[in-house]
C-alpha positions as CSV (number, residue, x, y, z in Angstrom):
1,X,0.0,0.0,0.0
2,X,1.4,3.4,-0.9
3,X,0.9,6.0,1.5
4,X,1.3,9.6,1.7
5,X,1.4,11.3,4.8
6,X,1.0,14.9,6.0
7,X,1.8,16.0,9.8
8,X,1.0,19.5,10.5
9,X,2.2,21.2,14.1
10,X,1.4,24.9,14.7
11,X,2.5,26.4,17.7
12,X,1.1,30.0,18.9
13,X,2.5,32.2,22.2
14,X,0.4,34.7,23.9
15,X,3.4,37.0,23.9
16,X,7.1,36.9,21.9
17,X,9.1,34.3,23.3
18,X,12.7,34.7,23.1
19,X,13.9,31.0,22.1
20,X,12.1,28.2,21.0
21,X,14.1,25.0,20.8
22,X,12.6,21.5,19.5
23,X,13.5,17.6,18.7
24,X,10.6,15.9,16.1
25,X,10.0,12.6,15.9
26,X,7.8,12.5,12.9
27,X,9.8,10.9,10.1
28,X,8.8,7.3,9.1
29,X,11.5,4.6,9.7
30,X,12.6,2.2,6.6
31,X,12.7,-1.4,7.5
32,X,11.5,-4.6,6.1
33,X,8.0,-4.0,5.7
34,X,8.0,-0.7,5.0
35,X,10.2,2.0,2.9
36,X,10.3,5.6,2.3
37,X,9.9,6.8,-1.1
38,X,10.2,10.9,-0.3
39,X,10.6,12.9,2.8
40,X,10.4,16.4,4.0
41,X,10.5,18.4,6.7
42,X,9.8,22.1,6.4
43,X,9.0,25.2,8.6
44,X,7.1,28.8,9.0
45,X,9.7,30.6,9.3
46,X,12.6,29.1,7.8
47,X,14.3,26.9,10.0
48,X,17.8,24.9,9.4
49,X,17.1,21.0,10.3
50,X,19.4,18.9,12.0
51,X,18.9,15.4,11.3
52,X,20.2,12.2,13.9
53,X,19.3,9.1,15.1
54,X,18.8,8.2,18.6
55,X,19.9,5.2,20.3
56,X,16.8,3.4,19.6
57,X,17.4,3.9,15.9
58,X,15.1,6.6,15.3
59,X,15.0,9.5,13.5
60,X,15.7,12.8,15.4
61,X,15.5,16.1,13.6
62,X,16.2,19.6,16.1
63,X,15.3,22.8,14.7
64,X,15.1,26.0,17.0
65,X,14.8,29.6,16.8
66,X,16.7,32.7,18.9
67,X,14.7,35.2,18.0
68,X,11.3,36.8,19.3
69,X,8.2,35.0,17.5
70,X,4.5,34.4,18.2
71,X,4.3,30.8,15.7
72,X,6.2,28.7,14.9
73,X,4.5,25.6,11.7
74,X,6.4,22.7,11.3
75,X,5.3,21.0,8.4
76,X,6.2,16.6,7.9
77,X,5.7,15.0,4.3
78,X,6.3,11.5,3.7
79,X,5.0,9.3,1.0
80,X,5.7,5.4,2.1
81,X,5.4,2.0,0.7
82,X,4.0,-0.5,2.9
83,X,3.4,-4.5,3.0
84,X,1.9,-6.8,5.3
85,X,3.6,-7.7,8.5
86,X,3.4,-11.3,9.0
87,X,2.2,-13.1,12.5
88,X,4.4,-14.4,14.9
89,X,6.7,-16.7,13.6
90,X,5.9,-20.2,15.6
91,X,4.2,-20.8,19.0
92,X,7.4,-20.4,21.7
93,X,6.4,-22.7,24.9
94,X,6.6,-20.0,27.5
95,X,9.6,-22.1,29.5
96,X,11.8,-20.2,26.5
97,X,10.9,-16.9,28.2
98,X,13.1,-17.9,31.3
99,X,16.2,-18.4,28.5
100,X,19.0,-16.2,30.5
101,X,20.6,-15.2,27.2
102,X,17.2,-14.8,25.6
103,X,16.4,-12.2,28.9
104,X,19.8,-10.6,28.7
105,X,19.0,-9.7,25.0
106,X,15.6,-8.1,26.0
107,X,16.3,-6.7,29.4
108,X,15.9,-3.1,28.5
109,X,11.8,-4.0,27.6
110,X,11.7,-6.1,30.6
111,X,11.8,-3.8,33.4
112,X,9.5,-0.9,34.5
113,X,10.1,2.3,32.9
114,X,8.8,6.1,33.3
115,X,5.2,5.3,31.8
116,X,5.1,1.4,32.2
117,X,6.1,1.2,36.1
118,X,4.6,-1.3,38.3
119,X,5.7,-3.4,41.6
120,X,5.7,-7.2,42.7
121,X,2.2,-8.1,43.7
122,X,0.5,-4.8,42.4
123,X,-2.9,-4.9,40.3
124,X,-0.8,-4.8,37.2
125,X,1.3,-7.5,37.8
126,X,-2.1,-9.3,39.7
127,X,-4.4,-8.8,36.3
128,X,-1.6,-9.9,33.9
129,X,-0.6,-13.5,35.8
130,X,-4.8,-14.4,35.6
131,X,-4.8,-13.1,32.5
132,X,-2.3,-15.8,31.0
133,X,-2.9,-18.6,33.1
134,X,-3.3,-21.6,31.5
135,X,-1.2,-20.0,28.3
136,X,0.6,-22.8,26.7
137,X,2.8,-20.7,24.4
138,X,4.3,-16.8,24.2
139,X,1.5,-16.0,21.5
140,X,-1.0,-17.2,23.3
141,X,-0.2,-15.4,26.4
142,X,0.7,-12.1,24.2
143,X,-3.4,-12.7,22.6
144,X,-4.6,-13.1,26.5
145,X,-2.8,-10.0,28.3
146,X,-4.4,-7.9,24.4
147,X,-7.6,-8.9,25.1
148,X,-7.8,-8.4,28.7
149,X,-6.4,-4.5,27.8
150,X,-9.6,-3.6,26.0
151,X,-11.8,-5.4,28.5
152,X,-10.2,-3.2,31.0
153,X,-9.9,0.2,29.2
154,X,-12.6,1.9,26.9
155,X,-11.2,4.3,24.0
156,X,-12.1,7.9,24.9
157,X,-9.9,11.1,24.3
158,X,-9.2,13.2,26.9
159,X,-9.9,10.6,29.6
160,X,-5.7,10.9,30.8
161,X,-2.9,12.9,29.9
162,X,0.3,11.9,29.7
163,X,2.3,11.0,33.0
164,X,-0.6,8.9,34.2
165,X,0.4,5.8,36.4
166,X,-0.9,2.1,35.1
167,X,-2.4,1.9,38.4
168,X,-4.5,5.2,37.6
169,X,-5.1,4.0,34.4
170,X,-6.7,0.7,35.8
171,X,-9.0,2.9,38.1
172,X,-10.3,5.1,35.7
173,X,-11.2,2.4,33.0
174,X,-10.5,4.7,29.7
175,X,-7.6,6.2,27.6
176,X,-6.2,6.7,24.3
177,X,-3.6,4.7,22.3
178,X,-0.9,5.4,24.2
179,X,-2.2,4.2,27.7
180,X,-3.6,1.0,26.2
181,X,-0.1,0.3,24.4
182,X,1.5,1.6,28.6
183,X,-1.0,-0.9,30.1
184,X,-0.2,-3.9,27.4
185,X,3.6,-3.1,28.1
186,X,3.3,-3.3,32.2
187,X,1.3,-6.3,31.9
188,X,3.6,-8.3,29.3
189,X,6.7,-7.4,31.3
190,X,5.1,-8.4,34.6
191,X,4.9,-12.0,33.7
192,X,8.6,-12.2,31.5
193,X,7.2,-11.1,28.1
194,X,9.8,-8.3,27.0
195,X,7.7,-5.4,24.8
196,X,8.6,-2.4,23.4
197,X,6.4,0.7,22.6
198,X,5.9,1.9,18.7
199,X,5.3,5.1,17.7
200,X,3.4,5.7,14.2
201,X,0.4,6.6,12.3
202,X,-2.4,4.7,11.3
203,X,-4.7,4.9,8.2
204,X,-7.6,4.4,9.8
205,X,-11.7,5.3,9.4
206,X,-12.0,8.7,9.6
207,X,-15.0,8.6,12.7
208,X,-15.8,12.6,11.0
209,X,-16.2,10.9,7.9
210,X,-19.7,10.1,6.3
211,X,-17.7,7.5,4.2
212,X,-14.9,6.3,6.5
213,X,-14.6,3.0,5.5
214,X,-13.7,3.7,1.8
215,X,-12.7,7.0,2.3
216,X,-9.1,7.5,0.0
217,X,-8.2,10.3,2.5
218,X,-8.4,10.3,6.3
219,X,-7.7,13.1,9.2
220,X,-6.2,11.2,12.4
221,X,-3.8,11.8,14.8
222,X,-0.8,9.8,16.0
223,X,-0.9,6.7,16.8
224,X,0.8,4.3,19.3
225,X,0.7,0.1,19.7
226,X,3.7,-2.2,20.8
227,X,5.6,-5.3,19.6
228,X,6.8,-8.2,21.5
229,X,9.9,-10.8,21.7
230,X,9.4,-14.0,21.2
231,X,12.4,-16.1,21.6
232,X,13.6,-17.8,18.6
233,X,11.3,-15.8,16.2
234,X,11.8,-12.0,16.3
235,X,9.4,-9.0,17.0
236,X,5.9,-9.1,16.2
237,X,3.6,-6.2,16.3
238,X,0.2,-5.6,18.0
239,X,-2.6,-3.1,18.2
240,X,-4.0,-3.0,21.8
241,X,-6.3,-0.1,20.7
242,X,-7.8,-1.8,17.4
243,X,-7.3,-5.4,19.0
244,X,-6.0,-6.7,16.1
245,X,-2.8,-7.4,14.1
246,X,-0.5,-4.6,12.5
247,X,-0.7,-4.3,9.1
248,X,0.1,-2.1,6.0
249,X,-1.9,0.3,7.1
250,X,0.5,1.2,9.9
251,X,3.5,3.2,9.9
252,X,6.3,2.8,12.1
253,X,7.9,6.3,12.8
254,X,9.9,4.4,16.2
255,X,10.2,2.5,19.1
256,X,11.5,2.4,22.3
257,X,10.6,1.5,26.4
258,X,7.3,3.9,26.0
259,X,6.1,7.1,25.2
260,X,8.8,9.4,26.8
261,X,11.6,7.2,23.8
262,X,9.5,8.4,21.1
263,X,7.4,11.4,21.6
264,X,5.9,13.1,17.6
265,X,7.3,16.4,19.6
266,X,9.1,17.6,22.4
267,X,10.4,21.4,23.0
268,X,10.9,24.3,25.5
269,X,10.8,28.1,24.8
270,X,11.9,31.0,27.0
271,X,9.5,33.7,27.6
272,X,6.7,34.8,30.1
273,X,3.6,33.9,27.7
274,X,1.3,30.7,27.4
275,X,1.7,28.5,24.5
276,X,-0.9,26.4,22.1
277,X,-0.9,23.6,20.1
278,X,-2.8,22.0,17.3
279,X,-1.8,19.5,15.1
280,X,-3.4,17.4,12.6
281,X,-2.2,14.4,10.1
282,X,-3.3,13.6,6.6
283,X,-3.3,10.6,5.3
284,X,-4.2,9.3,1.4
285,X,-3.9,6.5,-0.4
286,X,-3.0,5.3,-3.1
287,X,-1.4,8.8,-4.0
288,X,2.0,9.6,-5.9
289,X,2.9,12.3,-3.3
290,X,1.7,13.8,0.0
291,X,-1.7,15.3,0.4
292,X,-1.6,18.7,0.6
293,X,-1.8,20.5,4.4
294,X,-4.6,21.7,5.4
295,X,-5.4,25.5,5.0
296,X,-7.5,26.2,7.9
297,X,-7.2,22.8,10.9
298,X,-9.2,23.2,14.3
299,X,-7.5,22.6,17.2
300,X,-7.7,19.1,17.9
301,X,-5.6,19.3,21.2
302,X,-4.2,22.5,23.3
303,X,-2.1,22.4,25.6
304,X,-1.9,25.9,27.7
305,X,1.1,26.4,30.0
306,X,2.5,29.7,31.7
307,X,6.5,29.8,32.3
308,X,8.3,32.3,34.4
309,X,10.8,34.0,31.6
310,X,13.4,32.2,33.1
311,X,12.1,28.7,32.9
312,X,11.4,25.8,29.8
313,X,8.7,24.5,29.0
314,X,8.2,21.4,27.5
315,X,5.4,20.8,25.0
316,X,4.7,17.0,24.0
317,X,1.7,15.9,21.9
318,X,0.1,13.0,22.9
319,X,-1.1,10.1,20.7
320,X,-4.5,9.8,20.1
321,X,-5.9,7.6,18.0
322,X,-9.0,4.8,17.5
């Protein structure tokens, strides 16, 4: 499937702020099952790009400015080719999981981190044992902890924000993307399974749209789902959200322990105003290039934060996504 994609940020200050500085995450990744034909990243104003890769192998680009502004538009076109990702690659008995060179290999997406944290005997770790008992191989506890996510969490934006706890999570029964992808993460690491976070976008049914299912062109946001070990047969990829597999329609832009390894946007800016944020993606099929950006796009998040002059703020957009 050929994709093109079309990522627009627009950031707006109440008052001139003096230095705006930035690291986007935005650019897909080329791998086996996908690759990019064309990308570009461009801003209003100007901006000079630098372009690195992080330690989890994704694709940094910094950009800043160091003089007085009210907006800042960043601006991401990609057109990618995509295929279908296959299924996991044999059933694993889950004795493999206690393989020590297996869990050396894997320990990084085997612990707790910022946004997947839980303890020995908590309701995480709890959920996620009853969840796979009686599972007779990795896939089938992987398929177990899945489902259990969505019987536990119903999709509804606004519901969190970022920095929410799993244990939070589980009390309030609703999230986006990102906190079912969190919630699948502490659960699978809880009981050995090691599971990293994936950042990317999804062309999905446009719920705006009176013809979403064969609609050529969709507006969505981010989106976020994960991808698990399984020893002796690689990574395979999950939607906790969608409960189903990953397939061409999804774009991998990175991965890493969880959201904090591969937010779409993270910056600071120096001045004594409040900031806000809307961003929107574009995505068409079947398309030789990008879609072209929006003219006019609604807010479809703000986030609204005042800063002594002498103090950052940091700005990340969270995933949100059906």
């Amino acid at each position: 499937m050929r994709l093109g994609i079309s990522y627009r940020m627009h950031f707006r200050y109440s008052e001139p702020v003096t230095e705006c500085q930035n690291e986007v995450r935005v650019r897909p990744r080329d791998d086996d099952h996908q690759r990019v034909l064309s990308y570009r990243l461009t801003s209003q104003p100007q901006l000079q790009v630098l372009s690195v890769r992080d330690y989890w192998g994704t694709v940094v680009e910094h950009l800043g400015i160091r003089t007085p502004h009210t907006e800042l538009e960043l601006l991401a076109e990609a057109t990618v080719e995509t295929a279908p990702r296959p299924g996991p690659a044999g059933a694993p008995a889950v004795s493999a999981l206690d393989d020590t060179g297996f869990r050396l290999d894997h320990l990084e997406f085997l612990e707790p981190s910022r946004h997947v944290d839980w303890h020995p005997g908590d309701a995480v770790e709890k959920r996620a044992a009853a969840a796979v008992a009686g599972a007779a191989s990795v896939p089938e506890m992987v398929s177990a902890v899945a489902a259990d996510v969505r019987g536990a969490l119903s999709y509804e934006q606004g519901a969190t924000e970022i920095g929410v706890s799993l244990a939070e999570l589980l009390e309030g029964g609703a999230g986006v993307c990102q906190d079912f992808a969190h919630l699948a993460l502490g659960m699978l690491r809880s009981v050995g399974v090691p599971a990293r976070y994936v950042s990317g976008y999804l062309f999905a049914a446009d719920e705006t749209s009176a013809n979403a299912e064969t609609a050529e062109v969709v507006t969505v946001q981010t989106h976020a789902w994960i991808e698990v070990a399984l020893p002796g047969s690689g990574w395979w990829a999950l939607d906790p959200t969608n409960g189903g597999p990953v397939s061409e329609r999804h774009v991998v832009i990175g991965c890493g322990r969880d959201y904090g390894d591969v937010p779409p946007v993270r910056g600071a800016f120096m001045g004594s105003g409040t900031a806000e944020v809307d961003a929107e993606v574009v995505i068409g099929r079947h398309v030789e290039g990008p879609p072209a950006a929006a003219t006019s796009v609604p807010p479809r998040q703000i986030t609204t934060i005042a800063a002594p002059p002498t103090q950052e703020w940091r700005h990340q957009q969270s995933q949100q996504q059906q």
